[in-house]
C-alpha positions as CSV (number, residue, x, y, z in Angstrom):
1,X,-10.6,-2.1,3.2
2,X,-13.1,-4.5,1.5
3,X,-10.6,-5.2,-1.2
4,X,-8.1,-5.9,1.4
5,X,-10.4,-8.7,2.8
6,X,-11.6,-9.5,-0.4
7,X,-8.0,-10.6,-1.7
8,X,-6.8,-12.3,1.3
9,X,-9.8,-14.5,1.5
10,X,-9.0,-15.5,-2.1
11,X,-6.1,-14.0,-3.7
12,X,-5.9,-13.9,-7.7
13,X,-4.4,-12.0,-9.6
14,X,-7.2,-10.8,-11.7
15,X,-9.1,-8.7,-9.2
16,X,-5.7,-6.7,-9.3
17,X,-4.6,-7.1,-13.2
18,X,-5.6,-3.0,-13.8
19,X,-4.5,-0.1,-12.2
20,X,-7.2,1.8,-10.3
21,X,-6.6,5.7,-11.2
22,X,-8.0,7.4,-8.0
23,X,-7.0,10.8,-9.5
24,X,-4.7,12.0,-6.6
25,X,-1.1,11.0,-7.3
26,X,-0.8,9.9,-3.3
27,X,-4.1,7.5,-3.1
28,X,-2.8,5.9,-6.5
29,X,0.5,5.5,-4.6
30,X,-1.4,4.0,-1.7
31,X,-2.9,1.4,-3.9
32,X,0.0,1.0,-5.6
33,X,1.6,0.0,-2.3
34,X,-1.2,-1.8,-0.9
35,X,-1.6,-4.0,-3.9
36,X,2.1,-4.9,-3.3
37,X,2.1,-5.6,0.0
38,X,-0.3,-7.8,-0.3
39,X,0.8,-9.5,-3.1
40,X,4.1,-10.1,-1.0
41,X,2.2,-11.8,1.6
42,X,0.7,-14.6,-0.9
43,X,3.7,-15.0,-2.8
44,X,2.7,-13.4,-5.9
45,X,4.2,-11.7,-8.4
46,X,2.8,-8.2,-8.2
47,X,1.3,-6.7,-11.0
48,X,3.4,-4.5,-13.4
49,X,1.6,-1.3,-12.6
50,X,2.4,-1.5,-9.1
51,X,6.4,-0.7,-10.2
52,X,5.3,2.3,-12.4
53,X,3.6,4.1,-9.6
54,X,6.6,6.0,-8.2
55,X,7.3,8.1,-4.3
56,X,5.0,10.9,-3.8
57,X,6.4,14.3,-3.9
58,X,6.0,15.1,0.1
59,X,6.1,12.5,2.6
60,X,2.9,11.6,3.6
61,X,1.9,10.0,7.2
62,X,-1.3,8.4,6.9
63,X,-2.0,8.7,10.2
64,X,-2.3,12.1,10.4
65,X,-0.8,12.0,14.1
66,X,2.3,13.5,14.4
67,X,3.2,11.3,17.9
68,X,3.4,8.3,15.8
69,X,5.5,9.7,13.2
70,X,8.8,8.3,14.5
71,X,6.8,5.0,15.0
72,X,5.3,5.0,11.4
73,X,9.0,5.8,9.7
74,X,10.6,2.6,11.6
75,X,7.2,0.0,11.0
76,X,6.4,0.9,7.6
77,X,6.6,-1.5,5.4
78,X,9.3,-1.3,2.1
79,X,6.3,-0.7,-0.7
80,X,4.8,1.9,1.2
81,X,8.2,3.3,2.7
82,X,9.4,3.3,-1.4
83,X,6.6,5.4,-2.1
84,X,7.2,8.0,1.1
85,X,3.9,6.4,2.6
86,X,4.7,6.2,6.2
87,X,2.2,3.8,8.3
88,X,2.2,1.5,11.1
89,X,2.6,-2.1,10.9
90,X,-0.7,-3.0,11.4
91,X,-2.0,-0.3,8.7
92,X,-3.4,-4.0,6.7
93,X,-4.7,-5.6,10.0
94,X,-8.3,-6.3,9.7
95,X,-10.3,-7.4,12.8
């Protein structure tokens, strides 16, 4: 989550110019739709990558806690949702 803080304190595009391969198709998908979301919220033009990084095979719900499921499906946000990444609206909230 250091990158998350990291961007929104100064957001550039160059800290996010490359991919970041993490080796399992649904963490590249959740960087993928991090790095979008993000880049949604300073009115940037994500990166190309982002849009070549595909859903995930199997939903996946971040969480882990099936009682929020419902809650995750309806408050997820459209990069994440794109990618079957289910989590709650506040999945990018920092403290």
């Amino acid at each position: 989550m250091e990158f998350v803080d990291d961007f929104r304190r100064a957001p550039r595009t160059t800290s996010i110019n490359e991919a970041i391969d993490c080796g399992k198709a649904r963490l590249d998908a959740l960087v993928a739709a991090t790095v979008e979301k993000l880049c949604q919220e300073a009115g940037i033009e994500p990166p190309t990558w982002t849009s070549e990084i595909g859903p995930i095979d199997e939903p996946w719900l971040v969480s882990g806690i099936e009682s929020l499921r419902g809650l995750a499906f309806a408050e997820s946000p459209v990069p994440f949702r794109r990618r079957r990444i289910f989590v709650l609206a506040n999945f990018l909230q920092r403290a």
